[in-house]
C-alpha positions as CSV (number, residue, x, y, z in Angstrom):
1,X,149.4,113.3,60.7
2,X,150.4,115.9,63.3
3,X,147.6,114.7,65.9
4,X,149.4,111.2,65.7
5,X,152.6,112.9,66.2
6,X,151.6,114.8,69.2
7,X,149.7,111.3,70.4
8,X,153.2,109.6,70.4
9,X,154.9,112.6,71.9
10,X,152.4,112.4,74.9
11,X,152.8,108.3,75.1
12,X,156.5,108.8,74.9
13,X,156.2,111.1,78.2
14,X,154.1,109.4,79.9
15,X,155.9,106.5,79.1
16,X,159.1,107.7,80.1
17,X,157.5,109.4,83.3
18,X,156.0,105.7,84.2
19,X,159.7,104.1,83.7
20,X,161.5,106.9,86.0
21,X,158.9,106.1,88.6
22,X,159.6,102.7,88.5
23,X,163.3,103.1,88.6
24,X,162.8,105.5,91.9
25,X,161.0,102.9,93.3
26,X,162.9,100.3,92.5
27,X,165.9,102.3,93.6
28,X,164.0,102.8,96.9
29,X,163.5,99.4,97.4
30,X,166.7,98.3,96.6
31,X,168.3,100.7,99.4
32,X,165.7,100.4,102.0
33,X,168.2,97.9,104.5
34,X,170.7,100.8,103.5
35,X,167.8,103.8,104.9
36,X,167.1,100.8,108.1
37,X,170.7,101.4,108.9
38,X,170.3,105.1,109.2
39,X,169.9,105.1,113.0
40,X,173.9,104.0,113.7
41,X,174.2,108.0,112.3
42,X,172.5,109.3,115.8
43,X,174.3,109.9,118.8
44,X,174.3,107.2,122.3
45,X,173.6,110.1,124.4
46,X,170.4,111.0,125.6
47,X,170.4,114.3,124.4
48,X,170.6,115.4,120.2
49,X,170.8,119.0,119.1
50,X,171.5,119.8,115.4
51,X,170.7,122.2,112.4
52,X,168.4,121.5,109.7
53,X,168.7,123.8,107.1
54,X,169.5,126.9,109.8
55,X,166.1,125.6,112.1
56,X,167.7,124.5,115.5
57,X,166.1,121.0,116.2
58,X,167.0,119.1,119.5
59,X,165.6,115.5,120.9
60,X,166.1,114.4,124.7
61,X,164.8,110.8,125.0
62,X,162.9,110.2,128.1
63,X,162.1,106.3,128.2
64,X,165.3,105.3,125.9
65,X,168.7,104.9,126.7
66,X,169.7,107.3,123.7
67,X,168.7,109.1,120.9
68,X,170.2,106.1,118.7
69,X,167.7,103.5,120.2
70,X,165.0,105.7,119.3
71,X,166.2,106.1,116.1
72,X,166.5,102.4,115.5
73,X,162.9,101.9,116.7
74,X,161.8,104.5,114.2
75,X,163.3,102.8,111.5
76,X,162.8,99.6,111.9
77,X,159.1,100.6,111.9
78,X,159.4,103.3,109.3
79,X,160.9,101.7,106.3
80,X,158.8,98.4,106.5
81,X,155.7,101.3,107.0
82,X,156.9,102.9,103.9
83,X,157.6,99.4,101.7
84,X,154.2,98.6,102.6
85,X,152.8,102.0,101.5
86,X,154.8,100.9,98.2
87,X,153.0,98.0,97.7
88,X,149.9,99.9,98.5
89,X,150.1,102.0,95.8
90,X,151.2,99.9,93.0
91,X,149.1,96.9,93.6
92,X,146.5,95.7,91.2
93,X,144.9,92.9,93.3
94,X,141.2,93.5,94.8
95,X,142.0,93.1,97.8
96,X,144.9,95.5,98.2
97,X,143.1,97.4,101.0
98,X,143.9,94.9,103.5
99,X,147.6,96.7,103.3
100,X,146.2,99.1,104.8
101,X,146.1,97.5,107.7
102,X,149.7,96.8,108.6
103,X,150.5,100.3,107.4
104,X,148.2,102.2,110.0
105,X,150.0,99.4,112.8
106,X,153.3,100.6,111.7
107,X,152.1,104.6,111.7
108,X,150.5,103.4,115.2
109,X,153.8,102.6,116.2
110,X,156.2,105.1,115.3
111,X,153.5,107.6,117.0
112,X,153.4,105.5,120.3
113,X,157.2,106.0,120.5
114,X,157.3,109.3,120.7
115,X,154.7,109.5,123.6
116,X,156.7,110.2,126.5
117,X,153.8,109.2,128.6
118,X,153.9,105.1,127.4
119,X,156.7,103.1,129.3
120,X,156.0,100.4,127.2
121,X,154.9,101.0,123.2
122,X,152.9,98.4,121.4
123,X,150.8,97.4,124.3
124,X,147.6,100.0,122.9
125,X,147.8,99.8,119.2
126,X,145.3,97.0,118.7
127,X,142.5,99.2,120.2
128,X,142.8,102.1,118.2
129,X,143.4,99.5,115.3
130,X,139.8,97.6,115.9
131,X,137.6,100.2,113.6
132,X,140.0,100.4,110.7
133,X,140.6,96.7,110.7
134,X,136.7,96.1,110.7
135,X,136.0,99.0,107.9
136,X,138.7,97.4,105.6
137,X,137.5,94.1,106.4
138,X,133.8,95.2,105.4
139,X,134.9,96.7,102.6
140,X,137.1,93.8,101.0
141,X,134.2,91.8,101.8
142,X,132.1,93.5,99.6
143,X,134.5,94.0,97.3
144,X,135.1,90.4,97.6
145,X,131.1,89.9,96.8
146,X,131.0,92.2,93.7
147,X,134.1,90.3,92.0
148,X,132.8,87.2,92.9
149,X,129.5,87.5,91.6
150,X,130.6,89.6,88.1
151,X,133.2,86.4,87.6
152,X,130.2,83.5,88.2
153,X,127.8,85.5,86.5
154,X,125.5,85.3,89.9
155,X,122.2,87.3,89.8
156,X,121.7,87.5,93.9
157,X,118.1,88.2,93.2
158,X,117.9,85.3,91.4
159,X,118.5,83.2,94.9
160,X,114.8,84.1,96.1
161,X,113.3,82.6,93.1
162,X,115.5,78.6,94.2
163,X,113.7,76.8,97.0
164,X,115.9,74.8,99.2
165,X,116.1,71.7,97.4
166,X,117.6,73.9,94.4
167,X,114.3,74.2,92.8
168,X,113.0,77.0,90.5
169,X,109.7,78.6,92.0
170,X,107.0,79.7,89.7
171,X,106.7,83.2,88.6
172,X,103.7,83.6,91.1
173,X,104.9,86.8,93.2
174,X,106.1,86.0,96.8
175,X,104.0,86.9,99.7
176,X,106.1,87.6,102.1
177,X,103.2,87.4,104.6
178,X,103.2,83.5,104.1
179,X,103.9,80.8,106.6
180,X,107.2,78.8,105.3
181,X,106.4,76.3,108.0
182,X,103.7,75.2,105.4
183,X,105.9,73.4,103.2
184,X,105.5,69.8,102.2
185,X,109.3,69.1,101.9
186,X,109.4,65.7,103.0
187,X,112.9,65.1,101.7
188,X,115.9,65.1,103.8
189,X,118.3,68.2,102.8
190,X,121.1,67.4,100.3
191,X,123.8,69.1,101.8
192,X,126.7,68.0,99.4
């Protein structure tokens, strides 16, 4: 009796736990135009000094008219970065690695404004976004693969034992040695 107890005592918290982190990030979501609107807080100058719990922190934007245009650039890259990273987390689809993607443009972004040394930012990201474009696309791929076979019921090993014409070959072993040249497939190829 008490082990069923304590069983719905631990469901109820982790139930509860599982509702309150869906209401923060529904909340989140909710706001997020309000959080996009944060950069009308910063100042026009070019120049931002303030305290952050005691710790001095000052900005002086180099390649922006002011501190509030590269505050608006922030987050208008930020918040879509971070509803992304939402999604991310919470989906249940296979291929929910190809988020990925747009979040590590948007991360590219943010970082590229802050480099003093760009003039113009956006103009790079697709190089340093090649390799992580091509690992998620391998990977959801073969992901891709692995679903689709489990959901036909597809043995790929099974595709050496079909000739062309969609034959079954005898259970003689293969010699992979063998001229496939030799063939006496007269027929033309049913491609349909």
């Amino acid at each position: 009796m008490t082990v069923q107890i304590m069983q719905r005592n631990k469901s109820g918290k982790a139930g509860s736990l599982s509702l309150l982190t869906g209401s923060l990030i529904a909340a989140f979501i909710v706001a997020s135009p309000y959080f996009f609107y944060l950069y009308e807080g910063f100042p026009e100058s070019k120049f931002w000094e303030t305290s952050f719990f005691g710790i001095k922190l000052s900005y002086r934007s180099i390649n922006f008219d002011g501190v509030d245009v590269v505050a608006w650039i922030v987050f208008s890259k930020l918040i879509p970065m971070l509803l992304f990273l939402i999604w991310f987390l919470t989906c249940k689809h296979w291929w929910y690695h190809a988020i990925l993607v747009p979040i590590c443009m948007y991360g590219f972004q943010i970082v590229s404004t802050f480099n003093d040394d760009l003039a113009f930012t956006d103009s790079v990201d697709i190089y340093y976004m090649a390799p992580i474009i091509l690992i998620a696309l391998i990977f959801l791929y073969t992901v891709r693969m692995k679903i689709f076979d489990r959901i036909h019921n597809i043995d790929l090993s099974e595709l050496e034992r079909v000739t062309i014409k969609g034959e079954i070959k005898d259970d003689e072993p293969i010699n992979q040695y063998s001229n496939s040249f030799e063939d006496d497939d007269d027929e033309p190829l049913f491609m349909g």
